[in-house]
N, C-alpha and C positions, 0 to 999 in steps of 0.2 A: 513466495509466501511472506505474509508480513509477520515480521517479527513484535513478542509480547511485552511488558514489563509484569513481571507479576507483584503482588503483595501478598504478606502472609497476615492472617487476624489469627490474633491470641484466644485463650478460652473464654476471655474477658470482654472480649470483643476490638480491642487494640490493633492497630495495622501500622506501619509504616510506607506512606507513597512512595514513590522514585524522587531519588535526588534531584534529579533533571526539574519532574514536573514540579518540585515544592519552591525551585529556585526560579523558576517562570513566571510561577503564580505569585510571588512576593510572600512564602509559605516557609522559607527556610530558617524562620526562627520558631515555625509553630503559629496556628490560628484558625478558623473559622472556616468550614466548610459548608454549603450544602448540599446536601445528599437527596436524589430524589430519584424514583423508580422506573424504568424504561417502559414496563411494560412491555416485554417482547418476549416473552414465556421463556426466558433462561435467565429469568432475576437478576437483571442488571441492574444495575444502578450509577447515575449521572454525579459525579461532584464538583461543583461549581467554588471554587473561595469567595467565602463573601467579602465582602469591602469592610477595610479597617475603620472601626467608628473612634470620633474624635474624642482624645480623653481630657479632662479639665479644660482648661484655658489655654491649649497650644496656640499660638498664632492672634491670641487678642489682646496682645499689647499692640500689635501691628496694626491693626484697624484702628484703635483708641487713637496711637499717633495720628492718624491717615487721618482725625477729623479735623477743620477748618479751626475751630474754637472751642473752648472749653463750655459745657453748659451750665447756665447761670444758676443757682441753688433756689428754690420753689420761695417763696412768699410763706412763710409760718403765721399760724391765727390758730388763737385759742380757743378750745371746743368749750359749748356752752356749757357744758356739766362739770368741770374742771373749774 
């Protein structure tokens, strides 16, 4: 027989997954799941971790370096109203 893990939900709706599976999923500090319904008449439910979205500017000073030359500053000209 195969063995469970179970989870308990709070009255609030709160659970905690398995240690195992949060440290697998890249989950062991906390993030993003989603939750979607099996459909198999004993109301399961699938969750999937979603993918980490990029915060601010990680990683684009790196590009910036990576270009060949600096780009040249646009040509200024004064608006006719002005």
């Amino acid at each position: 027989m195969k063995n469970f893990d179970t989870m308990t939900v709070s009255k609030v709706g709160q659970g905690t997954l398995p240690k195992w599976w949060r440290d697998a999923s890249g989950l062991s500090r906390g993030g993003m799941v989603e939750v979607r319904p099996m459909r198999d008449g004993k109301n399961s439910i699938l969750l999937t971790p979603r993918p980490a979205k990029r915060r601010g500017a990680v990683g684009l000073l790196k590009l910036f370096s990576a270009c060949p030359a600096p780009i040249p500053a646009p040509e200024r000209h004064g608006l006719p109203f002005k």
